[in-house]
Structures are given as C-alpha cells and as structure tokens.
C-alpha positions in Angstrom: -43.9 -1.4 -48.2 -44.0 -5.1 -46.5 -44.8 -6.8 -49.8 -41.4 -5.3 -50.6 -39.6 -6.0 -47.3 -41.1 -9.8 -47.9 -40.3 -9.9 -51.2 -36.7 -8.8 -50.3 -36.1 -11.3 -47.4 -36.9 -13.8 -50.0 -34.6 -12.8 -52.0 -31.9 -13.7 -49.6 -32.8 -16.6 -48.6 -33.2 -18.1 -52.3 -29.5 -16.7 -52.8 -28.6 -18.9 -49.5 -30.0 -21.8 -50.6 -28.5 -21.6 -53.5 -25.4 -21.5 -52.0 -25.7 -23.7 -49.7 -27.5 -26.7 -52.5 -24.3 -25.7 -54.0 -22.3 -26.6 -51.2 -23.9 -29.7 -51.0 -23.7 -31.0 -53.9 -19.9 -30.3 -53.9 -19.5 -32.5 -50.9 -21.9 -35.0 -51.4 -19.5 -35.7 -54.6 -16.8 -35.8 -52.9 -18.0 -38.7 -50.7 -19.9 -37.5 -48.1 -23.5 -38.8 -49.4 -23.5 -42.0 -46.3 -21.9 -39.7 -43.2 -19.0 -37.5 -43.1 -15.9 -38.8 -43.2 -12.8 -36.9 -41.4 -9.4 -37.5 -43.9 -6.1 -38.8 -42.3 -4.3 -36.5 -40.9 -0.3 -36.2 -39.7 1.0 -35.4 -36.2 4.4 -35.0 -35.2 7.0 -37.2 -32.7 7.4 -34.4 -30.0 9.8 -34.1 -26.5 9.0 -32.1 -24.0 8.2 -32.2 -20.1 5.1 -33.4 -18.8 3.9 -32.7 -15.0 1.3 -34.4 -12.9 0.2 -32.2 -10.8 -2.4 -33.1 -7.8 -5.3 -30.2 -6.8 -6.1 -28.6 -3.5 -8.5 -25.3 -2.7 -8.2 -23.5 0.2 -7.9 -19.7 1.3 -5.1 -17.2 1.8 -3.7 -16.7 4.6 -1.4 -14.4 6.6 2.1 -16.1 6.7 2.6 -14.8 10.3 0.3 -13.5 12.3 1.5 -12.5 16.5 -1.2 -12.1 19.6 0.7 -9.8 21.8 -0.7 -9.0 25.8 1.5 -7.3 28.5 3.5 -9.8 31.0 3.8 -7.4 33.6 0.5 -4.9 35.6 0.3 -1.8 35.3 -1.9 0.7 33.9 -1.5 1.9 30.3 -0.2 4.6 29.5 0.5 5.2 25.8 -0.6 3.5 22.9 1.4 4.2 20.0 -0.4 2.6 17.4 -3.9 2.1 16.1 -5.8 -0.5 13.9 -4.7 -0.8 10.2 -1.1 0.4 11.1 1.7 -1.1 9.6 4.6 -2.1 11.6 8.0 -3.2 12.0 9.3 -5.9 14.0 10.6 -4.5 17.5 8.9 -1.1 17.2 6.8 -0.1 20.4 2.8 -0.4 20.5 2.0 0.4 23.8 3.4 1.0 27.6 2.4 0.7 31.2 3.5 3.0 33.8 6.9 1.4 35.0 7.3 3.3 38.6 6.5 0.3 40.5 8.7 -2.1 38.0 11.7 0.6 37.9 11.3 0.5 41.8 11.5 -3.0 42.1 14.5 -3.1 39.6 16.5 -0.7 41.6 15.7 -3.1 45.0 16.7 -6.2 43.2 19.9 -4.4 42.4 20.6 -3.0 46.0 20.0 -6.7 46.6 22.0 -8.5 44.7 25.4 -5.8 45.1 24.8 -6.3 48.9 25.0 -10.1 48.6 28.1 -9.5 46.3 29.4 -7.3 49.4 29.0 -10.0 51.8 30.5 -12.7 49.8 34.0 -10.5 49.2 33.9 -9.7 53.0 33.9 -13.6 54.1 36.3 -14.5 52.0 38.3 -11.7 53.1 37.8 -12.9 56.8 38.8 -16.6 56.0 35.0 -17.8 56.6 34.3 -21.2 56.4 33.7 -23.5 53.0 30.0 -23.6 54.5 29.6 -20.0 54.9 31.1 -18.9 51.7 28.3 -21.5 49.7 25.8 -19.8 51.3 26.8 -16.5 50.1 27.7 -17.9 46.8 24.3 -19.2 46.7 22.8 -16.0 47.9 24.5 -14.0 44.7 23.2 -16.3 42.5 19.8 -16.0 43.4 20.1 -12.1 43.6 21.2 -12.1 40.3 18.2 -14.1 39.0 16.0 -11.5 40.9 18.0 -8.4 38.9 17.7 -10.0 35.8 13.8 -10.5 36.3 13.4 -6.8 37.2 15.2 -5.8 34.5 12.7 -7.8 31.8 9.9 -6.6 33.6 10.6 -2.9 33.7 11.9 -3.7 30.1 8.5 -4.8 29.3 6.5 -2.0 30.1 6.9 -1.6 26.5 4.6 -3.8 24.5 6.6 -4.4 21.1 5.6 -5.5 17.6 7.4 -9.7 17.5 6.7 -9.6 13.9 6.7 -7.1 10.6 2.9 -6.3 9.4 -0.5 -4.9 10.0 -2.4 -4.0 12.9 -5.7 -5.9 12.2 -7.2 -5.9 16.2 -6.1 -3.7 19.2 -8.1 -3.6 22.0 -6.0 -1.3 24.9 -7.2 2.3 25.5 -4.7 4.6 27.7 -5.9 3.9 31.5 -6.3 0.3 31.0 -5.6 -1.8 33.7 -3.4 -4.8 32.6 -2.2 -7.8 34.4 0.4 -10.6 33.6 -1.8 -12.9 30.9 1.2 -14.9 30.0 1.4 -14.4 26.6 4.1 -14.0 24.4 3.9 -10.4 23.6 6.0 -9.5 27.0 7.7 -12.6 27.5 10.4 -12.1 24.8 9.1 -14.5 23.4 8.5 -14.1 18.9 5.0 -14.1 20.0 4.6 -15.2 15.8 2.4 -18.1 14.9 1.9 -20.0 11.5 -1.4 -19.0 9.3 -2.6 -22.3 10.7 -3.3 -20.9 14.0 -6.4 -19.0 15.0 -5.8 -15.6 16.6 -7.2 -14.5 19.8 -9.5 -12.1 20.3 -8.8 -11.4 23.5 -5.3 -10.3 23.0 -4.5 -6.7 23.2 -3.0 -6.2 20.2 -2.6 -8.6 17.1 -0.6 -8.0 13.8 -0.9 -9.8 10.5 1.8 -10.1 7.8 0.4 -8.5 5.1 3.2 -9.2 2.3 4.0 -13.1 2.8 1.2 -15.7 2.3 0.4 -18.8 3.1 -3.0 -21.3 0.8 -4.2 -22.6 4.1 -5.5 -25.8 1.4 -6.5 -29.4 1.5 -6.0 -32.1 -0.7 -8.0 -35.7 -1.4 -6.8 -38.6 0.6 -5.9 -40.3 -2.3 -3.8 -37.8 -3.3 -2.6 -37.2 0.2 0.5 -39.9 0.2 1.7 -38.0 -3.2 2.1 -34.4 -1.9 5.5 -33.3 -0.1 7.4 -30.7 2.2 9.1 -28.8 -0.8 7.3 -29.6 -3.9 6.5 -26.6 -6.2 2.9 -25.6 -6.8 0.8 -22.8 -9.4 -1.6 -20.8 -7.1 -4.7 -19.3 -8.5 -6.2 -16.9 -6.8 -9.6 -15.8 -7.2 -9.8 -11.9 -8.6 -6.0 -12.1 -9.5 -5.0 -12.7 -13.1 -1.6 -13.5 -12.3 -0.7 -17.0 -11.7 1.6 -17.1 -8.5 3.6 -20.0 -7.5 4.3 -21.4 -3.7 6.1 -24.1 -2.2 4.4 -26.8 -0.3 5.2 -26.2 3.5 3.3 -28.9 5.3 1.2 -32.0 5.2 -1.0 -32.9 7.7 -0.9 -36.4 9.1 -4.8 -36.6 10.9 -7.6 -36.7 8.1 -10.5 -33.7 8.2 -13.6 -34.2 6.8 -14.8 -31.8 4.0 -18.0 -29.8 3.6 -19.6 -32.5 1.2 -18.3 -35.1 3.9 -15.1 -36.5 2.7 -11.9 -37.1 4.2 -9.7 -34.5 3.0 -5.4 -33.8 4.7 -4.5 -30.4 5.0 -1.3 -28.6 2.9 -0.2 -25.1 4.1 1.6 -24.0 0.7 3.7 -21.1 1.0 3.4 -17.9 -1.8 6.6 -17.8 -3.4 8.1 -14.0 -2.2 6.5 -10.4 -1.6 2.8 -10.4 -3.0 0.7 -7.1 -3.4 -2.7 -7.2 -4.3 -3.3 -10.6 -2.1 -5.7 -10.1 0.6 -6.6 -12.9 3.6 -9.6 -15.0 3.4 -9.8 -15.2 -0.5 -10.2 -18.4 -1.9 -7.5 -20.2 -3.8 -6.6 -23.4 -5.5 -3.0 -24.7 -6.4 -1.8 -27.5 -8.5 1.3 -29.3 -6.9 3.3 -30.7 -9.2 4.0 -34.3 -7.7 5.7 -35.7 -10.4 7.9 -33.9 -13.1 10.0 -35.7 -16.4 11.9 -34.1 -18.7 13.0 -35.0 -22.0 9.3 -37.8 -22.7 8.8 -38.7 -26.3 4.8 -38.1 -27.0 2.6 -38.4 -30.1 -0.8 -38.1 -30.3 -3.0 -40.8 -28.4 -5.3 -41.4 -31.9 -2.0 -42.5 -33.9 -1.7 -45.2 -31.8 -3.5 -48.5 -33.0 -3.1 -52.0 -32.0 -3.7 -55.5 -33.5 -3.6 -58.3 -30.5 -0.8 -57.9 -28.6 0.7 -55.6 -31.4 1.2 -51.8 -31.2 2.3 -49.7 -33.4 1.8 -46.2 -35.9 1.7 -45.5 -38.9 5.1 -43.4 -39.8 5.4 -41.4 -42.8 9.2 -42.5 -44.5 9.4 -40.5 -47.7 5.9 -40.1 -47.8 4.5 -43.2 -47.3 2.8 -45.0 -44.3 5.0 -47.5 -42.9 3.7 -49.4 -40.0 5.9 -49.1 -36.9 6.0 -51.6 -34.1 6.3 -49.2 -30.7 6.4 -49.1 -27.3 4.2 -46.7 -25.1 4.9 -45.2 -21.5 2.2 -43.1 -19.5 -0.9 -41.3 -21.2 -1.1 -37.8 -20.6 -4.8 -36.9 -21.9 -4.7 -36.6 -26.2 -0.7 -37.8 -26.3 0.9 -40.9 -25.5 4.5 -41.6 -23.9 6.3 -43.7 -26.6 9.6 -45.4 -24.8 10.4 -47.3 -27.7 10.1 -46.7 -32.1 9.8 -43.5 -32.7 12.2 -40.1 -32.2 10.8 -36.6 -31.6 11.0 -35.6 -35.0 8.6 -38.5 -36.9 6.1 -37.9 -38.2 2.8 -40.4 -37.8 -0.5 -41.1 -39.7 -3.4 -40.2 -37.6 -6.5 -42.4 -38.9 -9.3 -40.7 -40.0 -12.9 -41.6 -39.0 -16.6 -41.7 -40.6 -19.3 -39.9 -38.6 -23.3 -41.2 -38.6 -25.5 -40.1 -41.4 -28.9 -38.6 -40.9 -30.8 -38.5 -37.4 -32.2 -35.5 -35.2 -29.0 -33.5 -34.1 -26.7 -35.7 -36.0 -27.9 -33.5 -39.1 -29.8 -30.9 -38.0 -33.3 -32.5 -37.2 -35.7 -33.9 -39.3 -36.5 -30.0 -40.9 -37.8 -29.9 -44.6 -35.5 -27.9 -46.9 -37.4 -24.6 -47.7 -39.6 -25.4 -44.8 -43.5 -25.1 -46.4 -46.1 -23.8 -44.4 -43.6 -23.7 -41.0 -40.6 -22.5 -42.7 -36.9 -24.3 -42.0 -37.3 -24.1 -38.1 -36.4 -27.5 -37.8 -32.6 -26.9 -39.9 -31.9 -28.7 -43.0 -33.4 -32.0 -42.6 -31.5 -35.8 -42.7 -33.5 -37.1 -45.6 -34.0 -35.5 -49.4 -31.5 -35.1 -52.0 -29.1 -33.3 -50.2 -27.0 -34.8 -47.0 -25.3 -32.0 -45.0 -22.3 -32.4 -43.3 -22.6 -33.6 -39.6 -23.9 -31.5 -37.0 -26.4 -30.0 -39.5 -26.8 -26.4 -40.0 -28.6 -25.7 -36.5 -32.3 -24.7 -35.7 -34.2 -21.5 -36.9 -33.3 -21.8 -40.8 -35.0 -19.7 -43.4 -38.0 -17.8 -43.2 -40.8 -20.3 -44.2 -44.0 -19.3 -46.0 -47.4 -18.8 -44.8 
C-alpha cells in the first residue's frame, strides 16, 4: 500500500513539472530568460476630488454630561430616580422636605406686602421725599427676599438640567443635605462639555447617552491645520459604520502624549443621534483640512522627466506621443496635472525589468526535482529554466530519499 501511495504522489508531481517546464519554456521565449520584464501599460486622465485629511485618536465621549446637588438644607425625602434611568430635561430626581422653605416663603411675603402697605400709606399722608425713599427702598429689598424664597422652596425639587442617563446617584431618602452651590438647584443648566470631568461627589449626575463627542488629539504639526467647523470620518472601534462629526474645538496649550510628545486637543462632535456608541471607546477621525474639486490626476509612474522637462507619453490614435505637462500636488500613486492633459487622455505607463536569479528574487537557490532533499528550497535561480520573479515559494515537490 505505501509503494502505491509513493508511487502515486510521484505521479503528480512529474505531471507538475511538466507543466510547469512547460510554462517556462513558454516565457523564457517570450523574453523573460535575463529578469522579468513588466509590458507598458495605459492609464487614464481622470477628475475627481481629492481630500487631505489630518489624523487624531481619542475616546467617545458623552456630549453633555450635568453634576446636580441641592442648593437649599433639608432632609430628603423622595428620590424619584435610580442609576441607569433615562431622563428628560426638567423632570424631578429628588426632594427635600420644604416646611421650613414654604415657611420662610410665606414670611418673606407678609414682608414684603407690609412694606408695600407702608409705602401707599405715606404717600397717602403727604410724607416727606426722605421718608417715601426709605420705603421705596424697603419694597425693593422685600421683594428680593420674596423672590429668593420662592427659588428656594422651588428647589426642594432636585431636577434633571439635561436629557440622558443616570450614570451616579448617591442620595438615599433621610439624607441630610446642605446648600453645596452647585448648579443642580441654582437654576443654573448645570450641563458641561465632554471635556469636563464629573464629580463624584455630586448627588446625582446624568450623561447624554445619544449625542457624542471624540474627546481626540492631534500632532502639533498638524495642530495649525485643523479648524472649528471642518468635517471629519469617525471610526470607532467595534462599529462598522463609519460616522462623521464636525470639529468643535481646538485647544491652544500643547499636552504631552503617552509616548512623550506634544500633542493639542480637538473635541469633534458626532454628527446627530447615534445608537450603539458607548463612552470611553476608543476612536480615531480623519479631518478633512483641505478639500478640491474638479483636480486633473494620472498616474504618478506615467510621469517622466528629462532635465528640466516633464512630460507623458499620450496615446493620439494609438501611438505614443510625448506631451510636455505641468504637475500640481501628489496624492500617493497619482499626480495633479495643471497643465497638458484633460480628464479623458489616455497615457503610456512605462514598463520596467525586474532582477534575475538570487535567493527570494527567484525562489532560492533550490535544485529542480530536488535529489536527495527534495525541492524544499523552490525552483532554483540557475539551470535551464528561469522562473518568473518571486519564484515559486518554499516547500516544492516531494524530493527522493
């Protein structure tokens, strides 16, 4: 049974071989026997628009996020919500007990209606111009004293600034809270850009969770090129969609990067309502800086020049008819041509002859049929056959013994 597996394999490989000697033969006639030569070939005159585009990596983050705390004492009460809720911008989170706030409200008012009183009655009784500023000035500070009782019994109520989630709440009913001055009771928006860090301290703290922001930084070289408004293409990492964002910011004051250089930081903003974006995943973007429509480009290898001379080859009826032109910006394999050709041409793209024979050029140094080690080295550089560039890789045929 081996002898006839063995046999078999050889069988095979001699039909290989012969295909391949075959191969070779054909191409070595056709004028590959030095190195292989790659024909001329024939690109077109195209116009289109070409972007350049400058990269920055960063992380998602929440568009908005609010640290909200009580402005007035009291103890707690309610709390409406819990972590992980979603919530709308002026619904209620929490409340204090408002006796001693509604209490005080109804003093300030008593206040303020018995300064009015006093005013109408001195005018009534022809007092002086002295004594009726000193009641006018009595009502106005009475009034201020209303309107702060008001707000403060008004802000018993702890209220959501922003639309979102719920991401830290730290109040229990019983609490004891006292005026922090933040801007969750203040009337204040109590919102803040991704850029800020939340507070951990704060009773309750909500996150947009449908509007992002690539908290990102870019290379100081590249720094002076980004703006307030350009468009950008956001990657982000376990989404296959590509999203696109605005640039929102540029910082002015350098940072310095993890690998030590100085890096300016972008804030771009995702473009609408995202799902399936989540904070803290990392992202890269590519600004567009620079945009131009309507560019003539050919390919950068038809371009060849002679001294101070530049020109193509273009093909009129056929035939290669050397072109004087003039070329713009290079944008990788094409070339900006401002002057000679018209998107349309078509250009002669030289061809080019590749080194014969050397170890990976052709394969290795490998015998043909291989002998006593087999073809483990490929199809070697020398002998009566040359194979075409890059050789036919390592392994080969099974050798003999």
């Amino acid at each position: 049974m081996w002898l006839r597996v063995r046999g078999w394999r050889w069988w095979v490989a001699g039909a290989v071989v012969i295909v391949v000697a075959a191969g070779l033969i054909v191409w070595r006639t056709s004028g590959g026997g030095g190195g292989a030569t790659v024909a001329a070939a024939t690109a077109q005159v195209t116009s289109g628009t070409v972007k350049q585009t400058v990269s920055a990596t960063g992380t998602l983050e929440p568009a908005k996020t609010a640290d909200l705390d009580f402005s007035v004492s009291g103890t707690v009460t309610h709390v409406y919500v819990k972590a992980g809720d979603v919530v709308t911008k002026g619904q209620a989170l929490a409340e204090v007990s408002d006796t001693s706030l509604v209490a005080a409200r109804t003093a300030a008012q008593a206040s303020y209606d018995a300064a009015v009183a006093q005013y109408s009655q001195d005018a009534s009784d022809g007092a002086s111009a002295v004594q009726l500023a000193a009641d006018q000035t009595s009502v106005v500070s009475a009034k201020a004293s209303l309107a702060s009782a008001k707000q403060d019994a008004a802000h018993a109520v702890l209220r959501a600034t922003i639309s979102g989630t719920v991401v830290s709440l730290d109040l229990s009913v019983g609490d004891v809270v006292g005026s922090s001055g933040g801007a969750g009771g203040t009337g204040a928006t109590g919102a803040t850009s991704a850029a800020s860090s939340s507070s951990s301290s704060s009773a309750v703290s909500i996150a947009s969770t449908a509007r992002f922001v690539v908290d990102a930084t870019v290379s100081a070289d590249d720094a002076a090129t980004v703006k307030k408004g350009m468009q950008a293409q956001v990657t982000v990492s376990g989404v296959s969609d590509t999203i696109y964002g605005t640039v929102g910011s540029v910082g002015l004051i350098a940072q310095t990067s993890s690998s030590g250089a100085a890096v300016f930081p972008v804030t771009i903003a995702i473009t609408g309502k995202q799902k399936g974006l989540y904070a803290g995943t990392s992202a890269t973007a590519s600004i567009i800086v620079k945009q131009r429509d309507d560019v003539v480009t050919v390919s950068s290898r038809a371009i060849q020049t002679d001294g101070d001379e530049t020109y193509v080859e273009k093909l009129v009826d056929g035939k290669a008819v050397k072109t004087d032109v003039t070329i713009g910006e290079v944008y990788g394999a094409t070339t900006e041509i401002t002057q000679g050709l018209s998107a349309g041409d078509e250009v002669q793209v030289p061809g080019f002859s590749l080194p014969s024979g050397g170890s990976g050029t052709r394969g290795g140094n490998g015998s043909f049929l291989g002998g006593n080690g087999g073809t483990s080295g490929g199809f070697g550089g020398g002998g009566n056959f040359a194979p075409p560039a890059g050789g036919f890789g390592g392994g080969g045929f099974p050798g003999g013994n």
